[in-house]
N, C-alpha and C positions, 0 to 999 in steps of 0.2 A: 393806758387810755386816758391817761392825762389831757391829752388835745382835745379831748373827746370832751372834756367837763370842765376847761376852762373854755373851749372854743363856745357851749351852748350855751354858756354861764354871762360869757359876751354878748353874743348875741340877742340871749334874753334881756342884757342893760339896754342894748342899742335900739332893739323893735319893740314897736307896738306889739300888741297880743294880734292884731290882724294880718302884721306883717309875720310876725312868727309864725302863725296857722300857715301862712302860706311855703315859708322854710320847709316847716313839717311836711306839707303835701309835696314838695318837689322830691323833698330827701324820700319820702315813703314810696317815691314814680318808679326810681329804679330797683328797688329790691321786689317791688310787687311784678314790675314787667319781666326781671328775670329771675323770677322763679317760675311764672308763668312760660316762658323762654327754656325751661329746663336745666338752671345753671344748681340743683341739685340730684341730679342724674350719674352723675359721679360717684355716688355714693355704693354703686352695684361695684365698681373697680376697686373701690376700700375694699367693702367685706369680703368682697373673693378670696380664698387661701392663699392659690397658685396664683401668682405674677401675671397682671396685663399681658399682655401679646401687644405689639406694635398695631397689629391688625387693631383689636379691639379696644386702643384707643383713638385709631382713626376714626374709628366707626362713629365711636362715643362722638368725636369732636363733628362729625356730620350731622348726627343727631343733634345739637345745642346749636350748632350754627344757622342749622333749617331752622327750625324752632324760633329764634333769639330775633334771625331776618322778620322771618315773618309778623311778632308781636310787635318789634324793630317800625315797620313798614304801616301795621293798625293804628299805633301812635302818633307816626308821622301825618298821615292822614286826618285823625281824628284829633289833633291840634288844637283847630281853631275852635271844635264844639268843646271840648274839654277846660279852654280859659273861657270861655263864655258861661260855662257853668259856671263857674267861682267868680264872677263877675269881673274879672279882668278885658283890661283893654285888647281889641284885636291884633294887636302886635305883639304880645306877648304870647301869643299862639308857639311861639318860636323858644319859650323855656322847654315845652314839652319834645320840639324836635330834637332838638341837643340833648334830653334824656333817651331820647330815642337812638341818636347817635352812639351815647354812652351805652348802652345797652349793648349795640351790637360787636363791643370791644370784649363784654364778657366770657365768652370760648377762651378768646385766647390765653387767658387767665386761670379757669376752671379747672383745664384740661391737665395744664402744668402744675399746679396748685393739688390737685389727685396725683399726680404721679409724686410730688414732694411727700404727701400726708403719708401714701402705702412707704417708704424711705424712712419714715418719722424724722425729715428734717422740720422738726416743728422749730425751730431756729429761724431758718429763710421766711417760712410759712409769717411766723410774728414779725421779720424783718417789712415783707411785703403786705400785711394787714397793717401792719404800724405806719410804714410810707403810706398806704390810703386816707388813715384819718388823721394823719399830720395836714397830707396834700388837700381833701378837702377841706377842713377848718380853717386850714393857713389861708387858702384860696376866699371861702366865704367871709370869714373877717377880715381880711386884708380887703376885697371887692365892696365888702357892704363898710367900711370904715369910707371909701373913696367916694361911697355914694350911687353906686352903680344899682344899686335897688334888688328889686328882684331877679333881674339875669344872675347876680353873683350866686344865688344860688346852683341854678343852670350848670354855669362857668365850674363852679366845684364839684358838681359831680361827673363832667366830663375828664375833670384832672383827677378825680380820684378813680375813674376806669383805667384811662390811661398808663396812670403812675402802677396800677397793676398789672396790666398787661406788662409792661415794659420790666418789670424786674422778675415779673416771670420768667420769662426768656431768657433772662440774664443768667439768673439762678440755676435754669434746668432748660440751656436752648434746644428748640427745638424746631420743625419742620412743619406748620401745620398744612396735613392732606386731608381730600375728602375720600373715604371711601366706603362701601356699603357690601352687606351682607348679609340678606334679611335673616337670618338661622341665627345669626353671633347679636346683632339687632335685637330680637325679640328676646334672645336669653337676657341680654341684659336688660331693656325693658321691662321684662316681667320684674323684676325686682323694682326697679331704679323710680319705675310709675309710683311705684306705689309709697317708697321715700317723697318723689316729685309731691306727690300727691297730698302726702304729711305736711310738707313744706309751704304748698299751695295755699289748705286749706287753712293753716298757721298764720298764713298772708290775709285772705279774707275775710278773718277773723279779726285781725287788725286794721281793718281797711274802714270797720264801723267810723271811725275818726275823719279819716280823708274824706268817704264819702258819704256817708246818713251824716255826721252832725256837721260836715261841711255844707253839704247843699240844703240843710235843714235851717243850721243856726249858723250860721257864715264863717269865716274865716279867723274871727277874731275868737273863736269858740273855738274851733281847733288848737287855735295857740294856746286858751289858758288847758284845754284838757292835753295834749303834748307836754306844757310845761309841768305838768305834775305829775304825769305818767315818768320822764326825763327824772327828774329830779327824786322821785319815790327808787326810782328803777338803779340811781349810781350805786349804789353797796353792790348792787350784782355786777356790775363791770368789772371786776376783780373775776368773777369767774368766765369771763371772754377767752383770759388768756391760757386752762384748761379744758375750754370747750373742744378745741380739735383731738385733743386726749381720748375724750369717752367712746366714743365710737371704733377706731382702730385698738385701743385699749382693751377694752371687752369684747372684743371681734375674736382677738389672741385669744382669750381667754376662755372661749365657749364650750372647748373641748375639757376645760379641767374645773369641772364644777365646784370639787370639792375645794379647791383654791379661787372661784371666781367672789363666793359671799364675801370673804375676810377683804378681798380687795374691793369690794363696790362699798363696804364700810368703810374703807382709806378714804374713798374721794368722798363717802357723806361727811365725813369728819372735816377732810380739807375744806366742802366747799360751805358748810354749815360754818366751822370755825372760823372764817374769814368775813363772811357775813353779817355775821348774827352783831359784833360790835359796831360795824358800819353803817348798819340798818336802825339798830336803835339811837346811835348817836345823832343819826338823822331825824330822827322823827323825834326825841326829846329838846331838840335844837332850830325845828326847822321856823319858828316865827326866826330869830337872830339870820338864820342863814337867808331868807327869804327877804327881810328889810336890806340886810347890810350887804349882800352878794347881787341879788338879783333886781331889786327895784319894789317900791309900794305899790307898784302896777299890779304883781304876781300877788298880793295879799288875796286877791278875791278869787284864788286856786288852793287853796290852802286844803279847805273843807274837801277837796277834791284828791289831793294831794295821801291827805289821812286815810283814803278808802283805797286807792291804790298800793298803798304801802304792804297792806296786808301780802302783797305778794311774794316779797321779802320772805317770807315765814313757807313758803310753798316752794317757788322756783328754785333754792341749791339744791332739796331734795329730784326735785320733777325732770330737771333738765335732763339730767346726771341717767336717771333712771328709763328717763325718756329711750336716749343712747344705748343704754343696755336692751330693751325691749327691738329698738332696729339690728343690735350684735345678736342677738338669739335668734333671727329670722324672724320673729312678729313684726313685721310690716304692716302686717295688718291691722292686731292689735294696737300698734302706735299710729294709725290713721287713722282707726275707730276713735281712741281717745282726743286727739287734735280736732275729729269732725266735732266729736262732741263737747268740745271748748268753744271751737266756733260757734255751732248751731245756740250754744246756752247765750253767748254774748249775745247775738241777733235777736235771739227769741225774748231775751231778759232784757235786752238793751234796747231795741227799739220802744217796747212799750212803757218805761220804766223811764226813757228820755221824753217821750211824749207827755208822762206824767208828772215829774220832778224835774225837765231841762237836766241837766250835765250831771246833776248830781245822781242821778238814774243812773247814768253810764255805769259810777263810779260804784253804787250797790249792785248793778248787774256783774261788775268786776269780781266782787267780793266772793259772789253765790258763783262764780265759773271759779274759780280759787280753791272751794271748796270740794271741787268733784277730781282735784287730786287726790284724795284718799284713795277714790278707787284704783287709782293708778298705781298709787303704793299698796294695794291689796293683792293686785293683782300681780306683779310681778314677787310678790314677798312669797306667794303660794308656788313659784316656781325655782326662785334659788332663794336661798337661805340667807338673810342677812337681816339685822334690824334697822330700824328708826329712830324711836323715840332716845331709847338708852344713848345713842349714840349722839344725836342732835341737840337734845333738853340741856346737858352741862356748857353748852358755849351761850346757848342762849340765856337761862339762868344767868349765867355770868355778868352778860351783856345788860340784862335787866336791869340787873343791881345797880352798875357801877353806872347806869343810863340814868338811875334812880338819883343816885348822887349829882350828878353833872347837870341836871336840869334843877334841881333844887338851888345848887351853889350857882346858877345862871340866872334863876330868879333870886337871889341873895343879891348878887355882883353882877348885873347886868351886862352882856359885851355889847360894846360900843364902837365896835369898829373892826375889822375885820382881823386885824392879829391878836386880838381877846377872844376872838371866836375861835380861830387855829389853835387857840392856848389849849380852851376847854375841850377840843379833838383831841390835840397830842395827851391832854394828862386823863382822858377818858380810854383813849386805845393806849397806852402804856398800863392803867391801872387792869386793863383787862390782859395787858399779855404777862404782868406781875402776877395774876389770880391764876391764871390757867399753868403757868409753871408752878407755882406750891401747890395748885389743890388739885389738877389734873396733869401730871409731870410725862404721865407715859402715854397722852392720846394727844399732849399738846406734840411732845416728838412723831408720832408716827403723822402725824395733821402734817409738820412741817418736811418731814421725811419724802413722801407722798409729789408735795408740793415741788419737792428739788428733785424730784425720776425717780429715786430711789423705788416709789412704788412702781413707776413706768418699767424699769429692770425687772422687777419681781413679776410683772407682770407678760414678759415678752422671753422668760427664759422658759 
């Protein structure tokens, strides 16, 4: 996901904070209207034991495609009130149609995308999420360097449905029909709702942004709180490319308890050990990385930036754990805990922005961060694995040598962007020196893990 962090890293040189907010709200149009649309509804054909039936993925793809049309078709309509909100000109009614149209590409993606995961070609899978966010970045930087304004954004997320759809097909062609059977319907419903539902409510939770502090504090307040969300948030992109793991991963594995704890310690290990130097290098660096990368525009997201971060320290565990709670059948449990991420942001963030402006957000962040604990309570009381023991030595690690790198940064100032790359490389080197002498056999099983070795272990 490289494209992914030189593309926003552009972007944020080239725009204003007002025009960024508004990047943010087009790019946040399409994952809110399809999940709303049902494009994680698939997830009832993962966990199933036994093998889709042709039937039952016809079905599935009627279901998303109803769905997808119809949100498809409220977007198209509601247009023109939608840039009138964000005070855009009446012509631009028309960015939201072309997310609309993007929208309704999603089935054809979804459907084949589910049948690759149950395959575990996560190969194709990365092939075809990698062409998305090459195709959009490439698309928005290229559009917005030419001056095309805010269509480019538009314009890249219709290329980056596309460019999905298309290598779906390629990868795993297929035949898309409609067909219906409300018996095979609801069986799969009853589950998939209520994943849908996690997904959903995931979304809305994230939506405070686009829409309370957009139609609140306008556009140019979305960009700086996006750019610090973005930017706190890169050390977890590294676990993007594990994400499709967890869930088929411990699906396997539900049946062999006494083998699942040792394995959901692999991935805390992997996804903590990958993190934990990224995240700190980040946040001991981030005035250099903010003047010399991004612009002195960004300086006044900063303070926003440091309360975000905190997530860092939350997210490798939550994701990870999240995924095993939907492999065990708690559906439930993990849309309780989703609602109540959201409900804390709204409840904590509305009032708390009304009081502090932006920087509210950023303490309501803090305190919804916190009610992961429970999460990890709650699932530790049902299989057996640890936390702390396992997470505290990368992070330790990561401290120290963050400790170092910020001190020798304020010694030896960078002054230009390959002195900044310098103090990265000799910070992630001295941590992956630390973790081979002083942790020689969790740094092998972290990288073991990482290369399937655990994926094998886990599917024999």
């Amino acid at each position: 996901h490289a494209a992914s962090v030189l593309g926003t890293a552009f972007l944020a040189r080239s725009l204003t904070p007002a025009d960024f907010g508004l990047f943010a709200i087009v790019a946040f149009s399409p994952n809110l209207l399809a999940t709303i649309g049902g494009s994680s509804l698939g997830a009832a054909l993962v966990r199933q034991p036994e093998e889709p039936t042709a039937e039952e993925y016809d079905i599935m793809f009627t279901i998303q495609l109803a769905a997808t049309a119809l949100v498809a078709a409220a977007c198209w309509i509601g247009a023109p009130w939608i840039a009138a909100a964000y005070e855009l000109p009446p012509t631009d009614a028309g960015i939201f149609r072309i997310v609309a149209v993007a929208l309704v590409l999603t089935p054809l993606q979804t459907l084949p995308s589910t049948r690759l995961e149950r395959r575990l070609a996560f190969d194709r899978l990365a092939v075809i999420e990698g062409a998305q966010v090459l195709t959009f970045y490439g698309l928005a930087v290229a559009l917005v360097w030419s001056g095309t304004g805010a269509w480019s954004f538009a314009a890249a997320t219709l290329g980056r449905s596309a460019a999905g759809a298309l290598l779906a097909a390629r990868f795993l062609p297929w035949r898309p029909r409609c067909r219906w059977d409300g018996a095979v319907a609801k069986r799969q419903l009853r589950f998939g709702l209520l994943v849908q539902g996690t997904g959903l409510i995931s979304v809305v939770k994230d939506s405070i942004t686009p829409i309370f502090i957009g139609l609140l504090l306008g556009r140019a307040a979305v960009g700086l709180v996006d750019w610090a969300q973005v930017v706190a948030a890169y050390p977890v992109l590294v676990l993007l490319i594990l994400h499709r793991l967890y869930l088929p991963a411990f699906s396997r594995m539900q049946d062999h308890p006494e083998r699942l704890g040792g394995f959901v310690e692999q991935v805390l290990r992997a996804t903590n050990g990958f993190v934990a130097p990224l995240a700190v290098l980040t946040l001991v660096l981030i005035d250099p990385v903010t003047r010399l990368v991004f612009g002195e525009k960004w300086v006044a997201a900063m303070p926003l930036f440091h309360l975000f971060w905190a997530a860092n320290l939350f997210v490798p565990t939550a994701v990870p754990l999240l995924a095993l709670a939907t492999a065990l059948g708690l559906a439930r449990a993990a849309f309780g805990f989703t609602l109540l991420w959201a409900a804390g942001t709204w409840l904590l963030g509305v009032p708390l922005i009304l009081r502090f402006g932006l920087l509210g957000y950023g303490l309501a962040n803090v305190a919804v961060q916190l009610t992961n604990l429970m999460l990890f309570r709650f699932l530790q009381a049902r299989v057996s694995f640890r936390i702390l023991p396992i997470a505290a030595p990368y992070w330790v690690a990561a401290g120290a040598i963050g400790g170092v790198i910020f001190a020798a940064e304020r010694f030896v100032p960078a002054t230009g962007v390959p002195a900044l790359a310098g103090y990265f490389f000799a910070g992630l080197s001295a941590y992956a020196l630390a973790l081979v002498v002083v942790h020689p056999g969790e740094t092998r099983r972290a990288f073991a893990w990482i290369q399937r070795a655990g994926w094998h272990f886990a599917s024999r």
